[in-house]
C-alpha positions as CSV (number, residue, x, y, z in Angstrom):
1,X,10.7,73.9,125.1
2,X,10.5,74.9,128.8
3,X,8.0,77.6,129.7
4,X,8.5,79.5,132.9
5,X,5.2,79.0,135.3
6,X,4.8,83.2,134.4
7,X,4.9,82.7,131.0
8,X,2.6,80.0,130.7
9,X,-0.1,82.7,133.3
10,X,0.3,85.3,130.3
11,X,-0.2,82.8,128.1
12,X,-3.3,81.5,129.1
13,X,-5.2,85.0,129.5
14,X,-3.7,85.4,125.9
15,X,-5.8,82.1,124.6
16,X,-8.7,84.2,126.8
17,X,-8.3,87.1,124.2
18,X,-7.0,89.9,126.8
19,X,-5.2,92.6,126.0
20,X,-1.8,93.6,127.6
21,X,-3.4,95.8,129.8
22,X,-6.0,93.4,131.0
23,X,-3.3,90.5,131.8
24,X,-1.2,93.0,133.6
25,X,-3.9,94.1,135.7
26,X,-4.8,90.0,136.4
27,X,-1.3,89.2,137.2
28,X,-0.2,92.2,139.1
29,X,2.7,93.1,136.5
30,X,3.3,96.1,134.6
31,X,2.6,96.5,130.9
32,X,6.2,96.4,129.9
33,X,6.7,93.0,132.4
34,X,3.6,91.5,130.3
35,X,4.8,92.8,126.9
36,X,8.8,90.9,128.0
37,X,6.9,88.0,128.5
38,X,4.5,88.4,125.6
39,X,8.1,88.5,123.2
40,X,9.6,85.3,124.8
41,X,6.8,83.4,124.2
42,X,6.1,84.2,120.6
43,X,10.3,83.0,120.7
44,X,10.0,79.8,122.3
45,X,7.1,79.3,119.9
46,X,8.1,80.1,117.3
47,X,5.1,82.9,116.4
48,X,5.3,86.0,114.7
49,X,1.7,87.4,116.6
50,X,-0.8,86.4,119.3
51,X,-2.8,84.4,117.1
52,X,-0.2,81.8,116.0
53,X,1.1,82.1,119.6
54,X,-2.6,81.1,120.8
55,X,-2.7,78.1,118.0
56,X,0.5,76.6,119.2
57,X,-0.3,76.7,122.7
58,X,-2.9,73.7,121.9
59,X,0.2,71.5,121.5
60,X,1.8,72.3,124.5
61,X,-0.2,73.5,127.2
């Protein structure tokens, strides 16, 4: 599974516990940008929520 170098950025601040807003605001991207980003990853993960997405990330990251 091949993560874009964005997707891994959102999902680092996710393993940090920040919100949607918070990660927007750190990455200079909109909400809705984070939230695309935020579905695509649980995808390539295989996670239903930010927790499992968070667990996984362990393996891979």
């Amino acid at each position: 599974m091949e993560l874009t170098p964005r997707e891994r950025d959102v999902l680092l601040l996710l393993r940090m516990g920040k919100t949607n807003k918070e990660i927007a605001s750190d990455l200079d991207l909109s909400i809705n940008t984070v939230k695309t980003h935020t579905k695509n990853l649980f995808a390539k993960l295989g996670a239903q929520n930010r927790t499992q997405a968070t667990l996984k990330s362990y393996d891979i990251l």
